[in-house]
N, C-alpha and C positions, 0 to 999 in steps of 0.2 A: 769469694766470687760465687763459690756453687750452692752456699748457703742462702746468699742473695738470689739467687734463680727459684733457689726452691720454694722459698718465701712469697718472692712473686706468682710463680703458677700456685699456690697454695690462696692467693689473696685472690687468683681471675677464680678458678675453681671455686673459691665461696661466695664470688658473688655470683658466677651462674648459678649455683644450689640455691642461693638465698633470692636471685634475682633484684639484687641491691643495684646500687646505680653504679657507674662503670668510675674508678677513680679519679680522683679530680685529673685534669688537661696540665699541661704545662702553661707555665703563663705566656708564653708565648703565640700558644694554641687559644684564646679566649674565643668566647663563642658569639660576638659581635662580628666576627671576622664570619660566621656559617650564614649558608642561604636561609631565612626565613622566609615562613609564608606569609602574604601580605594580602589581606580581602579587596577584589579590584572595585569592589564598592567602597574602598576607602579611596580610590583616587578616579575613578569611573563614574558621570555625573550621566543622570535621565533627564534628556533633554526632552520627552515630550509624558504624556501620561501612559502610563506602561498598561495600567487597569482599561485603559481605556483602547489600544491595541490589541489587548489578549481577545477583549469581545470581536473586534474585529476578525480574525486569526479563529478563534472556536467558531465564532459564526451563531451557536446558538448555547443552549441549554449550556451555562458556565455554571451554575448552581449545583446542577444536577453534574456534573463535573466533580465538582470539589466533595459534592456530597459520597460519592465512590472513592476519591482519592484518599478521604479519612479512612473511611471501610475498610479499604487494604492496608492503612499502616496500621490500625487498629489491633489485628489479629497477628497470631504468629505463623499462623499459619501460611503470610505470606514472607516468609522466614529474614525476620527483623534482623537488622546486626549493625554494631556501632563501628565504627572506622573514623579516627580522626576528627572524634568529637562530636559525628550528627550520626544518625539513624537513616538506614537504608535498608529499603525493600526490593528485592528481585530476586528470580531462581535461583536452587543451588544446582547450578549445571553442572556437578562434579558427579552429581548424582543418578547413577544406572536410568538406563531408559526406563524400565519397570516402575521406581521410584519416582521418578516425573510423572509417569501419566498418572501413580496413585496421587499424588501429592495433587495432580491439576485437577481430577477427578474430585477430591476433596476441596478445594477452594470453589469447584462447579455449587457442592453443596450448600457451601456456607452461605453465597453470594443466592443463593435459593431460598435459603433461609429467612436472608436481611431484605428479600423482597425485590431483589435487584431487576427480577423477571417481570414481574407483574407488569401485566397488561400486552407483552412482546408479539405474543399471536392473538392474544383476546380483543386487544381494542386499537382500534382503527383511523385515519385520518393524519394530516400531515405531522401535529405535535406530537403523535405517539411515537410516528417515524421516527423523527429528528430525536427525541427523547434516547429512541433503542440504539439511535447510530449512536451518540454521544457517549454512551453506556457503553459500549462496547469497543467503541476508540481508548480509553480509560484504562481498561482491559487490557488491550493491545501494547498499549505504553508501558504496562507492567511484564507482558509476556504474550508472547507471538501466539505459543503453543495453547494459554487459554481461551484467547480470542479465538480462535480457530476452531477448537472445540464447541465454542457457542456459535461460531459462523455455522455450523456445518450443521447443529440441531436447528437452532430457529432460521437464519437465512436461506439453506437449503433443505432441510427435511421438513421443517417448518414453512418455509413460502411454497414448497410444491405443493405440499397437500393444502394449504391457502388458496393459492392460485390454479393452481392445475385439476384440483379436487371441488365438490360441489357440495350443498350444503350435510347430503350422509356425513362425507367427510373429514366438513369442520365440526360439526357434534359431535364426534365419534375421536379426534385425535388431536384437535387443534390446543384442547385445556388441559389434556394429558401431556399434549407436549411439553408445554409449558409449566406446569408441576412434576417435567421429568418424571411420570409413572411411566414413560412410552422413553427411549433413548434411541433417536434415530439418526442415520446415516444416510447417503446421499450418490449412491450404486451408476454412475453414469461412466466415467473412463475406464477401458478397457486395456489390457498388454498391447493391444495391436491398434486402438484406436484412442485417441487426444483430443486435437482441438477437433478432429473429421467425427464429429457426432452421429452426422447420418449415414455413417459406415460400420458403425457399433455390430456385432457379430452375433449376441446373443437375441435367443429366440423365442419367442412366447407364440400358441397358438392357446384356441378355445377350444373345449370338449363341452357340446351342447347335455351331453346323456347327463354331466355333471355340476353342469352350469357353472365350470373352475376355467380357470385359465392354467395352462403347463410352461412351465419355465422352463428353459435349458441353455446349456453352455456348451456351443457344440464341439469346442477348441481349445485349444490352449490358449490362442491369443484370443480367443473370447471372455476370458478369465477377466472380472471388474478387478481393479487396478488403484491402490492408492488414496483409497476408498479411509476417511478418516472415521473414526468407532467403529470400525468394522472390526480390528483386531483383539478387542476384547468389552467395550464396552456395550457396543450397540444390542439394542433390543429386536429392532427394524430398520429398512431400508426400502428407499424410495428405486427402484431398477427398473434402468432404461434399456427398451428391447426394442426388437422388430416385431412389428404385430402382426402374422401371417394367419390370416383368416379364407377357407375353402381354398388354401392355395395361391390365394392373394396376399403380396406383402402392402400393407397397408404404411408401412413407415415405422418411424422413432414415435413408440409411445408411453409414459409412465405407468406403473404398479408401486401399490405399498406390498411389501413380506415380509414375515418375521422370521429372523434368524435366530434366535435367542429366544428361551423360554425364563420366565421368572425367576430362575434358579442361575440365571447366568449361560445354560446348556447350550450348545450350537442345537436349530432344528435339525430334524431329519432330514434327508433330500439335499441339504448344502454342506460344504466345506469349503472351510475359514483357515486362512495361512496368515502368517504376520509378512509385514513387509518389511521388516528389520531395522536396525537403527540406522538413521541418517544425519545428514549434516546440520540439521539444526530441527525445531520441531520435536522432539523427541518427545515431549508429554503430548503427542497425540498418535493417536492407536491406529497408526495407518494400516490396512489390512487387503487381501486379496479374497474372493467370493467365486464359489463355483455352484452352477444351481443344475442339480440332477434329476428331470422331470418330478421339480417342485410345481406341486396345485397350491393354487389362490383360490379366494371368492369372488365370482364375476367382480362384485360389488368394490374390490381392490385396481381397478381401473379408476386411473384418474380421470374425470368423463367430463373435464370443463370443455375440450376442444371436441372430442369423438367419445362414442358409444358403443360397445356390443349388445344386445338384446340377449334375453336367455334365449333363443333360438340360434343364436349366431349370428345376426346380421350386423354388419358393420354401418353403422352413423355417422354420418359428421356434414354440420352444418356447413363445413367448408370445404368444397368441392376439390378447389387445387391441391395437391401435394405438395408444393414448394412455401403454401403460403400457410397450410396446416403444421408445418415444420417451424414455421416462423412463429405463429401462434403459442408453440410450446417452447420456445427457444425465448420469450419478449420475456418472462416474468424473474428469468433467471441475471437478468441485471444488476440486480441487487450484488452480486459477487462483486460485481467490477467497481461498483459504485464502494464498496465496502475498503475491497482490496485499495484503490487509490488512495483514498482517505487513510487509511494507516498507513500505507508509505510514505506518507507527510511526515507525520509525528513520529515516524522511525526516526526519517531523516532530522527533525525534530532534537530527539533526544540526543543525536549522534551530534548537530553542532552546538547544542547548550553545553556538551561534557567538554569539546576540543576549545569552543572557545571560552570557555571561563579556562580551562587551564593555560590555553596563551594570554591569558589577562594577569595571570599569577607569576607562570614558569619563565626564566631568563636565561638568555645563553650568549655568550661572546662578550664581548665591549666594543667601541666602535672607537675608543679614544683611549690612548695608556694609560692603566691605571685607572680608564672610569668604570662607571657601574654597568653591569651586564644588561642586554636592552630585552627588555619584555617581546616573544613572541611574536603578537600580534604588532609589535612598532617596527617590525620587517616588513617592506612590498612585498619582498616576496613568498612573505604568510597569509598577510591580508588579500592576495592575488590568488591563494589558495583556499581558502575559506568563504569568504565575503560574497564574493558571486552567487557563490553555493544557497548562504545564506538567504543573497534577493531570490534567487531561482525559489527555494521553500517558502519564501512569503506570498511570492506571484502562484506558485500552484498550491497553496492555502488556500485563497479564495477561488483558484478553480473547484479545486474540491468542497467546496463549500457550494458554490454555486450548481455544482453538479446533482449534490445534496438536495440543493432545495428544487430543481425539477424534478428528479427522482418521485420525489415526496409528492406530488405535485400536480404527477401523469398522468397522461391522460391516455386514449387511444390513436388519436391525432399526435402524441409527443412522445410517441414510442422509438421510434425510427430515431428521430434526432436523439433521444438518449442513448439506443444503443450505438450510435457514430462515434458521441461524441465520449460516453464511458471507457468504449473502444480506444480511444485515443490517450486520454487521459490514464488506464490503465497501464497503458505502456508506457506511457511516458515518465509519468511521478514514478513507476517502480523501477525503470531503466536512473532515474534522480536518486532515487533513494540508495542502490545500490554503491553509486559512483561517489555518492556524498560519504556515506558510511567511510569506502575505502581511502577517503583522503582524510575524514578524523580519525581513523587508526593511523594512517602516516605522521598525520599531525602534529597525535601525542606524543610520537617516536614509540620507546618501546613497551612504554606504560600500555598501551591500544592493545597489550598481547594479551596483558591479565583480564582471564574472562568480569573479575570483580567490575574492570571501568569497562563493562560492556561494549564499546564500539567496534570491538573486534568481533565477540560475541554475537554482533547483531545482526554482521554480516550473514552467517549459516544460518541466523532464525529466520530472517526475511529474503533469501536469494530466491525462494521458489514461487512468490511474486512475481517474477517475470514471466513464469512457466504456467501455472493452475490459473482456470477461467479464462484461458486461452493465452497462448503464445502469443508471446508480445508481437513479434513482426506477422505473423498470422492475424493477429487483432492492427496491425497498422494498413496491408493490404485490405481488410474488410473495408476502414475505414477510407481506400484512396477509390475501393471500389465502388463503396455508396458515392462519394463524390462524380463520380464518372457518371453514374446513372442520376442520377441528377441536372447534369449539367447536359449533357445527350437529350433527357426529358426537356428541358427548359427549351434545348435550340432546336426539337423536332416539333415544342407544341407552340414556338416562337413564343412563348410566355416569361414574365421577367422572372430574376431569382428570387426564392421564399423561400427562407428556410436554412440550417443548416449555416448559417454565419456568412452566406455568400451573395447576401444583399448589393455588396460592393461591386458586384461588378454585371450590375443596371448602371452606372455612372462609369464615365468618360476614364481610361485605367490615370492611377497616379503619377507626374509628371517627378522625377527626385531631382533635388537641387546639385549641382556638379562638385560643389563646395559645398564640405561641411563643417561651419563652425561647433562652438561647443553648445551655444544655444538652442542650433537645430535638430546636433546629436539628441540633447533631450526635451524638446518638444515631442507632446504627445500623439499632434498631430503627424509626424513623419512616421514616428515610430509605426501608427496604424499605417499610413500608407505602405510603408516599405516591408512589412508582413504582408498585404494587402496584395501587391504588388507580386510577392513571393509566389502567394497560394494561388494568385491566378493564372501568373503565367505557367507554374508547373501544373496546375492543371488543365491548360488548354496545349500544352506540348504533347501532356501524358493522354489525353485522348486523342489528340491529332495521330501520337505514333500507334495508338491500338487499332485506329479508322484503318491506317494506312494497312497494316499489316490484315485486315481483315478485308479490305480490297482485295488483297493477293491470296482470297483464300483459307487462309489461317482464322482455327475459332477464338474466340472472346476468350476463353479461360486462355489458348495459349499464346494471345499477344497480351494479354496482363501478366505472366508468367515472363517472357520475354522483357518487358518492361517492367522488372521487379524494380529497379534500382529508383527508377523514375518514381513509381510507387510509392516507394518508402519517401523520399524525399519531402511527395504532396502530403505523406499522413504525415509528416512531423511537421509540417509548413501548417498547416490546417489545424492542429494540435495547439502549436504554440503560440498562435493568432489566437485563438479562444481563452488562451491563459493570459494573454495580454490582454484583450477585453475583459476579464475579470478585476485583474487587478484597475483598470482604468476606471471602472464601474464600482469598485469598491472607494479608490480615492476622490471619484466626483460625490462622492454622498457625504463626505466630510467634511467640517466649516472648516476657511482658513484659519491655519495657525503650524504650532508646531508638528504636530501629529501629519496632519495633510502634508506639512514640507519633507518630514523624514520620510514617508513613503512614497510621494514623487522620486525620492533620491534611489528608493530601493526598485520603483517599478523603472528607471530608466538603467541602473545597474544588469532589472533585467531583460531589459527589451537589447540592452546591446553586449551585452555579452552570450547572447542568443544567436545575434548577428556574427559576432565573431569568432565563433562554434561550427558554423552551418559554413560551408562550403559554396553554398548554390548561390551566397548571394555575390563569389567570384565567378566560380563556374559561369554561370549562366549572363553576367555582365550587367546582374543588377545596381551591383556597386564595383567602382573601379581600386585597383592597387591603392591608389593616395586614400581614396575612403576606406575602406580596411584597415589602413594606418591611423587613419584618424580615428577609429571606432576604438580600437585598441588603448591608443594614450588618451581616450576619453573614458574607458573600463579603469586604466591605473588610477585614473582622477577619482573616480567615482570612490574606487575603494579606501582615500586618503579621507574624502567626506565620510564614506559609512561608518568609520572607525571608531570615533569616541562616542558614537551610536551602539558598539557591537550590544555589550551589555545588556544594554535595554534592549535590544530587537529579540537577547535569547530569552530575557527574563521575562518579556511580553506572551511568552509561548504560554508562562502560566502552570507549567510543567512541577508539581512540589521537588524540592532538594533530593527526598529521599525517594524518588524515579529516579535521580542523575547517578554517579559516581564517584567514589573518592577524589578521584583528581579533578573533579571540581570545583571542588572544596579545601580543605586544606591536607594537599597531597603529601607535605612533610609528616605532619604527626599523622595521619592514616600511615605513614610506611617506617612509626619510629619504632625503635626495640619494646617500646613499653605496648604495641600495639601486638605482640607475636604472642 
């Protein structure tokens, strides 16, 4: 007996040293009886052209897409590795925060190298736009923390001195930027100041004897704050101060300064603190800045809005202070229009992982003895997911379409894009978040290992909610511009223009008492009953701030008062514009298959929109019975979208090696020969 034991541990013992195969199974144990993996493209049919959705869904530049997506599997440096048979590219998050930012720093180069830049601050006009957005969504799909990195040189250090700078400048910094001789950062949030930019604390005045400007930090919570390359890589920064000239604060105005000398050195005059490692983000060098009567060169005012002369005299073609504030505040959109756009493709990559592994993974039986049912063949998976899914289709084409005004703008469409970015930003990133956390549930506990990313993605992309302004800060903007709008329209008796609120010049929408299944997805209720939503809360929400301002009470604090009302109209207003999107994307398509599976997905999400929102109980726009009926028209929906999933993720366009193991075949990615 004891000679048999020792024989056996003698036999495990050499095949771990050997690494041999583990001894044959009893017969009884054969291995027809184990879960295999089964590719759900062997039983998963595309019902419509997938190539031909993706274009839809990217909206533009697919070429120049794919052309980056080679780039990065290409190199190692975006650290290849095989798992279960395919090749996969993404961070090693194991890796010290140090180690990330060098590692991002170094893919900043290579992508420098391969030309990835060219043209991003030099040349100008809508395709260049769409071109750089494209480029850097790509980016973003591979790693939050590089995207960010490039967001904060060209979108903010780079569009300031763009926009906010005149042509000194653009000669002077606009091609340096862009050949990264200049590495700049983007100095605007402070300890004690956020999305309240014209409360910012930090103080600049002019010395005529020197023709400089003096910087200062008069506080601690005047300290810039959060500030990305600032803690080690940046060269310069763009710092937002108060411009107090003869004793006059003149407002929030931009300066270029260098912090950094060629050698890497902080300049004299400033000191640079790191802001430590955080919860996601970590390849990017977030830093804190103190400026101790630092001098400029006049010439370092950004002088597209106002001027100081070398005698001291303060400029500016535009009289108002509220509207001069406005002026320097329009260019910086780009954030938001950015930021939205890649909480798509977060959300994106987070359902391509959860739903191909419920197209694979099985659990239970439903019958003794029968075969375990796939994931996704539960309601109550497909009630988890699928929604999610229409929701990231419909604010696809939002974000696309936001895209192409952006690009587009004019001085006349400034205003509606920061509304409507405003809205948008909070939205898709409040999606993205929510979507993430029910594909980490999804997976169950696979979601945990940072390798399948969906857990992972969470901490990269959580502070999308928070940077380029607070999400419910940025929805109150948005119910506020509605208010002045709609107050304009009935004090100059002029009809609506503008701003999506055309609808209500015509007679409000009458909703039918009954809803069959027809109605529910008609596209003509669907607008109504949004239609219906955003006007009546916006003619409450101004009725209650009138009221309140009758008794007295100022404008800011009956809009303060009526927070809840507020929020309600910016998501009512928000998710009307996502449904005209996608309405406007599927009338441009011939009929066929393609046009019918996206009706299926834009009514999935006009009403599971409805069935989400409270207001349309609350407020009595739909009654109890209709609520019911929206719901068992959601569970229908999701029976239809089903043997679509496949194709709807595959349509994203996304290559394999952006996804994760469990996408693919999660058995042999997690077999012994894999360790």
């Amino acid at each position: 007996m004891s000679e048999n034991r020792a024989l056996q541990r003698a036999h495990i013992l050499a095949n771990h040293i050997l690494r041999s195969s583990s001894p044959p199974l009893p017969s009884s144990l054969t291995r027809d009886v184990c879960l295999q993996y089964s590719p759900p493209e062997l039983n998963e049919s595309y019902g419509f052209d997938v190539k031909e959705m993706r274009r839809l869904l990217d909206g533009h530049n697919v070429e120049d897409r794919d052309w980056l997506y080679g780039l990065l599997m290409q190199s190692n440096l975006f650290n290849r590795k095989e798992r279960g048979g395919k090749v996969f590219v993404s961070p090693d998050y194991n890796q010290t925060m140090e180690q990330q930012r060098e590692i991002t720093m170094k893919r900043i180069w290579y992508l420098l190298e391969k030309g990835v830049y060219r043209g991003w601050l030099t040349d100008s006009g809508p395709d260049a736009e769409l071109k750089k957005l494209a480029l850097l969504e790509v980016c973003g799909i591979y790693d939050h923390s590089l995207s960010i990195k490039l967001g904060v040189h060209f979108f903010l250090w780079g569009n300031a001195v763009k926009f906010f700078g005149t042509r000194r400048h653009h000669e002077k910094w606009l091609k340096n930027t862009e050949d990264y001789v200049v590495k700049g950062c983007f100095a605007m949030t402070e300890l004690g100041h956020g999305s309240n930019v014209r409360g910012i604390e930090t103080v600049t005045t002019y010395d005529p004897r020197t023709g400089e400007f003096v910087i200062n930090t008069p506080c601690e919570s005047a300290q810039k704050y959060w500030i990305g390359g600032a803690a080690k890589h940046a060269t310069h920064t763009i710092v937002f101060s108060q411009l107090n000239i003869n004793g006059t604060n003149q407002g929030v105005h931009a300066f270029i300064a260098q912090i950094r000398d060629d050698d890497g050195n902080i300049c004299p005059n400033i000191r640079i603190a790191d802001c430590g490692h955080k919860i996601g983000l970590n390849g990017v060098d977030n830093g804190r800045i103190w400026f101790d009567n630092l001098r400029i060169p006049r010439e370092n005012l950004l002088n597209s809005v106002a001027d100081v002369s070398p005698e001291g005299e303060y400029v500016s073609a535009i009289k108002d202070p509220d509207q001069r504030f406005g002026a320097f505040m329009a260019p910086l959109t780009s954030g938001r229009v950015t930021i939205a756009s890649s909480a798509i493709y977060s959300a994106k990559v987070g359902l391509a992982i959860a739903l191909r592994y419920s197209l694979s993974r099985r659990a239970f039986s439903i019958k003794a003895n029968g075969p375990e049912v796939l994931l996704l063949d539960y309601p109550s998976h497909q009630r988890r997911l699928l929604p999610l899914l229409a929701k990231t289709y419909a604010m696809s084409c939002a974000a696309n379409d936001l895209k192409m005004i952006y690009v587009k703008r004019t001085p006349e469409t400034n205003k509606a894009i920061h509304v409507v970015s405003s809205g948008l930003k909070a939205v898709l990133t409040w999606h993205n978040m929510r979507t993430l956390q029910e594909c980490r549930e999804a997976v169950g506990g696979q979601g945990i290992k940072t390798e399948n990313l969906v857990g992972q993605l969470k901490g990269e992309f959580d502070v999308q909610t928070t940077f380029e302004g607070d999400n419910n800060v940025l929805m109150q903007q948005v119910s506020k511009a509605l208010f002045a709008e709609y107050v304009s329209c009935k004090k100059r008796n002029k009809p609506f223009k503008g701003l999506g609120l055309e609808h209500m010049n015509s007679p409000c929408p009458v909703l039918p008492t009954q809803l069959s299944s027809s109605t529910l997805r008609c596209s003509q209720f669907q607008k109504n009953v949004f239609c219906l939503r955003e006007r009546d809360l916006l003619e409450r929400f101004t009725s209650e701030v009138a009221q309140l301002q009758a008794k007295g009470e100022s404008r800011e604090s009956s809009f303060l008062v009526n927070h809840e009302l507020a929020e309600d109209l910016g998501r009512a207003f928000t998710e009307k514009a996502i449904l005209q999107t996608i309405l406007d994307a599927e009338a441009k398509l011939p009929a066929g298959s393609l046009k019918d599976v996206l009706g299926l997905v834009r009514s999935m999400y006009a009403l599971i929109s409805i069935e989400e929102d409270p207001s349309f109980l609350r407020y009595g726009y739909l009654s109890r019975d209709n609520v019911g009926d929206v719901r068992r028209e959601v569970s229908k929906l999701c029976g239809e979208i089903r043997p679509h999933a496949l194709a709807l993720v595959s349509s994203f366009g996304i290559p394999d090696a952006f996804l994760a193991p469990i996408a693919f075949n999660w058995v042999e990615a997690n077999a012994w020969s894999s360790v």
